[in-house]
C-alpha positions in Angstrom: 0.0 0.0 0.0 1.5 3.6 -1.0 1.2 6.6 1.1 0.1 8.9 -1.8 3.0 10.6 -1.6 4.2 10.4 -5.5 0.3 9.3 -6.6 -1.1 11.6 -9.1 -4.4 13.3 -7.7 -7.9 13.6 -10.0 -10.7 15.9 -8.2 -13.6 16.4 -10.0 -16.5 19.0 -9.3 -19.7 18.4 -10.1 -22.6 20.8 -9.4 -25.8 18.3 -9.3 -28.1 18.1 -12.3 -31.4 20.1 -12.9 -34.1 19.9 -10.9 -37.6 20.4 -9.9 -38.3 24.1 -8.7 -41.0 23.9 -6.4 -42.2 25.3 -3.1 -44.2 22.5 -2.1 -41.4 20.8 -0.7 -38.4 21.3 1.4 -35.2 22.1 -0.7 -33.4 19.0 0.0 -36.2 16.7 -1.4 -36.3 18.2 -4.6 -36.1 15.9 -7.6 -34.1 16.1 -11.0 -36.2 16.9 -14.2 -36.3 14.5 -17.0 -33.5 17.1 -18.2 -31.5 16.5 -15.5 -31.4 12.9 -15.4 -30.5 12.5 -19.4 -27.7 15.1 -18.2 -26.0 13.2 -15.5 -26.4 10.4 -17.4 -24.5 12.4 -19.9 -21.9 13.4 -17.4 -21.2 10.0 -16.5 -20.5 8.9 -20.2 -18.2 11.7 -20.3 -16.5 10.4 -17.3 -16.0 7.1 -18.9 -14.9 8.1 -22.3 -12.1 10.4 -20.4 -11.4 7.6 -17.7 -12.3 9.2 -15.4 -13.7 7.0 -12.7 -13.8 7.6 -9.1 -12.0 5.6 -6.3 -14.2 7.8 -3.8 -18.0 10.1 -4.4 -18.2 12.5 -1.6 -22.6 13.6 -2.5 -24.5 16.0 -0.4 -27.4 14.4 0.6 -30.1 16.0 -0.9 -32.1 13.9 -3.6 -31.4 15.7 -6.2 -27.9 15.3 -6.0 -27.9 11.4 -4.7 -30.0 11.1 -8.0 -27.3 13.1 -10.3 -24.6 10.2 -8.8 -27.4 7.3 -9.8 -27.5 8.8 -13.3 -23.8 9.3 -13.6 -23.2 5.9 -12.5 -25.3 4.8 -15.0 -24.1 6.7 -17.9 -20.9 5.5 -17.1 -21.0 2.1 -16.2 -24.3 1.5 -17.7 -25.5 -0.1 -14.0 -26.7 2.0 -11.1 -24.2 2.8 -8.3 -25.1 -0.5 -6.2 -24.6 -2.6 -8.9 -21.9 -4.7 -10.8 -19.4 -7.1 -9.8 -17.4 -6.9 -5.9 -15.1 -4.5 -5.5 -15.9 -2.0 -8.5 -17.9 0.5 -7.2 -16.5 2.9 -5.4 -16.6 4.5 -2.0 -19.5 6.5 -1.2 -20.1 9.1 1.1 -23.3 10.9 1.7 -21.6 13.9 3.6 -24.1 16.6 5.4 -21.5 18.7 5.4 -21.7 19.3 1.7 -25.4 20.5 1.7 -25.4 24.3 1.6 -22.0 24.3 2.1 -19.4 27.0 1.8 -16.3 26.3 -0.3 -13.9 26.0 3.0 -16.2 23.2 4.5 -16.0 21.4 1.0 -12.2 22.0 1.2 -12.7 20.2 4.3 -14.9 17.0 3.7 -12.3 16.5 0.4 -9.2 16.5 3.5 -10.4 13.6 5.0 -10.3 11.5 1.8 -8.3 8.2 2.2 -4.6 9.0 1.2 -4.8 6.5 -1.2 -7.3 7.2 -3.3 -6.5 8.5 -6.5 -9.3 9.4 -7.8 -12.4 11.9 -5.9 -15.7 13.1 -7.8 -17.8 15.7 -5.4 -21.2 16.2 -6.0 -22.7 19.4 -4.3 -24.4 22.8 -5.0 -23.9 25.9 -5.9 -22.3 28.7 -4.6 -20.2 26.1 -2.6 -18.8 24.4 -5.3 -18.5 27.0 -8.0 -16.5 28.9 -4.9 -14.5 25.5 -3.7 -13.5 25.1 -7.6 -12.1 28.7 -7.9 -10.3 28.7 -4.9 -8.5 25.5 -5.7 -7.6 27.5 -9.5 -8.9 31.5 -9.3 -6.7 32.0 -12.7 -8.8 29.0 -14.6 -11.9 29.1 -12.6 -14.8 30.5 -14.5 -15.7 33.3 -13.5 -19.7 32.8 -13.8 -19.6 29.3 -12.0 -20.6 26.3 -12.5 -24.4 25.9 -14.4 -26.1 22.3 -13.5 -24.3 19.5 -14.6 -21.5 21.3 -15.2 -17.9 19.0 -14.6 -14.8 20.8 -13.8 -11.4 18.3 -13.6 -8.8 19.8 -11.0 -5.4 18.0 -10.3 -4.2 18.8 -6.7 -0.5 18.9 -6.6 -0.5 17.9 -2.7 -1.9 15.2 -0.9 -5.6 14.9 0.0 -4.9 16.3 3.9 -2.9 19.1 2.6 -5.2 20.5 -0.2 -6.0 24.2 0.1 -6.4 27.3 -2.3 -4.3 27.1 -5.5 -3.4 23.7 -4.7 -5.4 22.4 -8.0 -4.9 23.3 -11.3 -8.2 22.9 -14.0 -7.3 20.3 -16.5 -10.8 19.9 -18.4 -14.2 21.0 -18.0 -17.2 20.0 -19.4 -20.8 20.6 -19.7 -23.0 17.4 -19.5 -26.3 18.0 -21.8 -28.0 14.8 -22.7 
């Protein structure tokens, strides 16, 4: 087993997928739109086609972003999240913490990442993320955030405990649309 000192680091933002705007229930039980579950199935063939498959999701808890990870999954592996053989999913973390969140307590749940893992996909909402992904890279970030389904690929040059602002260049980005 490596320490992750020398391991080459993937983090990949993802604001959840489009969903339902409606007052008739509480903001954390709102559901994706038929938009929004052809886009995160989009995002996760995207993922796939640019290997880009997580060792660890970190997913707010709110249903619309636990059902953005069901439709990546499935876009990219073409089985939900629960599914396929032993050992090939990978970690998952619903993390409170990342509902609402401000960028520095996103910074935070991503610390406590297993030094191993190489690669981390966090799903959360905005401003929290659009803020968490240009403090990691304020020279590449874009300035008008992230829109839903939007995927922005940092690489952090440190380990996962020692991530913190500049400490992750933009590599790609890309906006899922199914």
């Amino acid at each position: 087993m490596t320490d992750g000192r020398n391991q080459q680091r993937t983090l990949v933002l993802l604001r959840h997928a489009k969903a339902e705007q409606s007052q008739a229930i509480p903001d954390e039980e709102r559901p994706l739109t038929a938009r929004g579950h052809a886009d995160a199935a989009a995002a996760g063939a995207w993922l796939a086609r640019h290997a880009l498959l997580p060792d660890v999701v970190l997913c707010s808890p709110a249903r619309r972003t636990r059902q953005t990870w069901h439709g990546v999954a499935l876009g990219a592996t073409g089985s939900p999240p629960e599914g396929g053989p032993a050992g090939s999913a990978p970690a998952m973390r619903y993390e409170p913490a990342a509902y609402e969140a401000h960028p520095d307590a996103l910074l935070d749940v991503v610390r406590t990442v297993d030094p191993t893992a190489g690669y981390v996909l966090l799903i959360a909402h905005n401003p929290g993320i659009s803020l968490l992904s240009a403090l990691l890279d304020p020279e590449r970030a874009d300035p008008d955030g992230l829109r839903t389904t939007d995927l922005v690929v940092h690489r952090p040059t440190t380990r996962w405990a020692e991530l913190g602002p500049g400490g992750a260049p933009i590599t790609a980005r890309h906006t899922a649309r199914g």
